[in-house]
Structure formats: structure tokens, C-alpha cells
C-alpha positions, 0 to 999 in steps of 0.5 A: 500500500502506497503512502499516500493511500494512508490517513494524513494527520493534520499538524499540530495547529495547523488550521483544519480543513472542516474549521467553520471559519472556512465555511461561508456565513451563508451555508451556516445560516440556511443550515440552520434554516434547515435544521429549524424546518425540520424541527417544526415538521417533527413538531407538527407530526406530532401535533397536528395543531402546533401552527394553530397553538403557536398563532393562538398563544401568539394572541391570535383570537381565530387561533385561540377560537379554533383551538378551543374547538379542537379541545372540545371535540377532541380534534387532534388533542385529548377531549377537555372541556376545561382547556376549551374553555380557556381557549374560548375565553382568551379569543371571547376577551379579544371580542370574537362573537363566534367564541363568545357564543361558544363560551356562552354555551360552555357556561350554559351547559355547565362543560369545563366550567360551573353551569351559570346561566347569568354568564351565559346570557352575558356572552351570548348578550356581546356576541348577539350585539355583535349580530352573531345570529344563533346568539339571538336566537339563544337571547331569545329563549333565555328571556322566554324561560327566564333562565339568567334574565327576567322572563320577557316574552317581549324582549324574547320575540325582539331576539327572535326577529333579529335572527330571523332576519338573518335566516336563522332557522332557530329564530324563526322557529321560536316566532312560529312558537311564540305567535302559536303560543301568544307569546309576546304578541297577540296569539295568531296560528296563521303567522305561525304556520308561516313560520313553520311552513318556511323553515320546513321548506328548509329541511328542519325537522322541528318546523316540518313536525309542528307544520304536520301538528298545525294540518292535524288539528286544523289550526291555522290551516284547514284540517288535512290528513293527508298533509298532516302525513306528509310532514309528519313522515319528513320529520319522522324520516331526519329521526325526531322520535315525537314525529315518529310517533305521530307517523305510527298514529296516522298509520293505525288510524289510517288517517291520510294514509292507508291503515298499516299496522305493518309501519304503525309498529315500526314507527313506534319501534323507532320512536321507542329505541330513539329516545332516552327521555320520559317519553319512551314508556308512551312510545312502548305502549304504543307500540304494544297496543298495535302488536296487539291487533298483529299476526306474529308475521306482522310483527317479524316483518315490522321489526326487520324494517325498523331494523333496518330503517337509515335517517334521512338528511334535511332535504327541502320540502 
């Protein structure tokens, strides 16, 4: 092997030829450039939010909005209402409607933090002068129960109109109640329908479930059967168990429909297995009072479509 085939030692003090000195500025800054790059896409691997944490502590209201989000779904981080709250609360202080929205209904609701329905009406009072729109709806029911405010049917219907007039369907909806009920205006079931009748053409259950009420007992509409049905299924079908309940009826009764004891059973299945509430033990009875007049066969084939049954999704009327 030939001397110069072997590993040359530098001189004692000689000047190495890997000495940063020799290297230009430039390649040691983007070097560095690079080395931070790869260590926020390391950082961003294992926190898909980590733009979105450092925007939010950065003070950015949206960021801390979206983040608190994420803590309350459990998006990208553990679920944790506490820390949803905080997020929530930062961007509410900086004067973000949506967030002081979201933290009204964190205090409403009594997640992450004690439930107060004062602080509610507070943040959803800022974010409704703020036109937030399902803040005033929010307002509005607060002043009808008198939940945080002193009850004022009044004031309520004033919530609601603005709503409405931003088309929230939740505000219209609770004019619809409020005339049906007399509720700070004179009572008139015709507004009401018109209430009812627009935001069921919008897919919403509840305004399809109450426009089938308002064609049943012939208030503010003339009575119709067949119209009762008809919006009563529309509801029945997104999954409201009351709805599904009235569907059952029409069947057994064979009003507007032809008598069916095959769907009055499933209706009533589904009205039963979809609410957890005091109403279950109502839509049980029902639904064991048409078994009653069934064949065996009947009710196989009544429970395969109930088990079978899928939700639809809002569609327009």
C-alpha cells in the first residue's frame, strides 16, 4: 500500500480543513434554516395543531377560537372541556362573537366550567350585539324561560326577529312558537304556520313536525290528513322520535294514509329505541297496543324494517 493511500494527520495547529471559519456565513445560516424546518415538521407530526397553538398563544383570537374547538371535540388533542374553555375565553376577551357564543354555551351547559346561566346570557348578550345570529336566537329563549334574565316574552320575540332576519332557522322557529303560543304578541296560528311552513321548506325537522301538528288539528290551516302525513313522515324520516310517533298514529288510524299496522309498529319501534327521555314508556305502549291487533308475521316483518330503517338528511320540502 502506497503512502499516500494512508490517513494524513493534520499538524499540530495547523488550521483544519472542516474549521467553520472556512465555511461561508451563508451555508451556516440556511443550515440552520434547515435544521429549524425540520424541527417544526417533527413538531407538527406530532401535533397536528402546533401552527394553530403557536398563532393562538401568539394572541391570535381565530387561533385561540379554533383551538378551543379542537379541545372540545377532541380534534387532534385529548377531549377537555376545561382547556376549551380557556381557549374560548382568551379569543371571547379579544371580542370574537363566534367564541363568545361558544363560551356562552360552555357556561350554559355547565362543560369545563360551573353551569351559570347569568354568564351565559352575558356572552351570548356581546356576541348577539355583535349580530352573531344563533346568539339571538339563544337571547331569545333565555328571556322566554327566564333562565339568567327576567322572563320577557317581549324582549324574547325582539331576539327572535333579529335572527330571523338573518335566516336563522332557530329564530324563526321560536316566532312560529311564540305567535302559536301568544307569546309576546297577540296569539295568531296563521303567522305561525308561516313560520313553520318556511323553515320546513328548509329541511328542519322541528318546523316540518309542528307544520304536520298545525294540518292535524286544523289550526291555522284547514284540517288535512293527508298533509298532516306528509310532514309528519319528513320529520319522522331526519329521526325526531315525537314525529315518529305521530307517523305510527296516522298509520293505525289510517288517517291520510292507508291503515298499516305493518309501519304503525315500526314507527313506534323507532320512536321507542330513539329516545332516552320520559317519553319512551308512551312510545312502548304504543307500540304494544298495535302488536296487539298483529299476526306474529306482522310483527317479524315490522321489526326487520325498523331494523333496518337509515335517517334521512334535511332535504327541502
Amino acid at each position: 500500500m502506497s503512502d499516500e493511500s494512508q490517513l494524513q494527520v493534520r499538524p499540530k495547529g495547523a488550521e483544519s480543513s472542516l474549521s467553520l471559519s472556512r465555511v461561508p456565513t451563508g451555508l451556516i445560516a440556511r443550515g440552520r434554516r434547515d435544521a429549524e424546518a425540520i424541527g417544526r415538521q417533527t413538531s407538527e407530526t406530532t401535533d397536528p395543531l402546533s401552527k394553530i397553538r403557536r398563532l393562538a398563544e401568539a394572541g391570535n383570537p381565530d387561533a385561540q377560537h379554533r383551538l378551543g374547538y379542537a379541545y372540545r371535540k377532541g380534534e387532534g388533542v385529548p377531549q377537555d372541556n376545561a382547556e376549551a374553555v380557556k381557549w374560548y375565553r382568551k379569543a371571547a376577551d379579544a371580542g370574537l362573537p363566534s367564541a363568545q357564543f361558544d363560551l356562552g354555551a360552555m357556561y350554559f351547559n355547565g362543560l369545563g366550567i360551573p353551569q351559570d346561566s347569568i354568564e351565559a346570557a352575558h356572552w351570548w348578550r356581546k356576541a348577539a350585539d355583535a349580530a352573531h345570529a344563533e346568539a339571538q336566537g339563544n337571547l331569545g329563549v333565555l328571556y322566554a324561560d327566564g333562565r339568567g334574565v327576567p322572563q320577557d316574552h317581549v324582549e324574547a320575540l325582539k331576539w327572535y326577529r333579529k335572527a330571523a332576519d338573518q335566516d336563522s332557522i332557530y329564530g324563526k322557529f321560536n316566532l312560529g312558537l311564540a305567535y302559536a303560543y301568544g307569546r309576546g304578541v297577540p296569539q295568531d296560528y296563521t303567522e305561525a304556520v308561516k313560520w313553520y311552513r318556511e323553515v320546513a321548506g328548509q329541511g328542519d325537522a322541528n318546523g316540518q313536525a309542528y307544520l304536520g301538528n298545525a294540518y292535524a288539528y286544523g289550526k291555522g290551516v284547514p284540517q288535512h290528513y293527508a298533509e298532516a302525513a306528509k310532514w309528519y313522515r319528513k320529520a319522522a324520516e331526519q329521526g325526531r322520535a315525537l314525529a315518529q310517533l305521530n307517523v305510527g298514529l296516522i298509520y293505525e288510524n289510517g288517517q291520510g294514509v292507508a291503515q298499516d299496522y305493518v309501519q304503525a309498529y315500526m314507527w313506534f319501534n323507532l320512536a321507542a329505541a330513539g329516545d332516552t327521555g320520559g317519553h319512551q314508556k308512551k312510545y312502548s305502549s304504543a307500540r304494544d297496543a298495535v302488536a296487539a291487533k298483529m299476526t306474529p308475521q306482522q310483527i317479524a316483518e315490522a321489526q326487520r324494517l325498523a331494523r333496518e330503517w337509515k335517517p334521512t338528511p334535511e332535504d327541502e320540502g
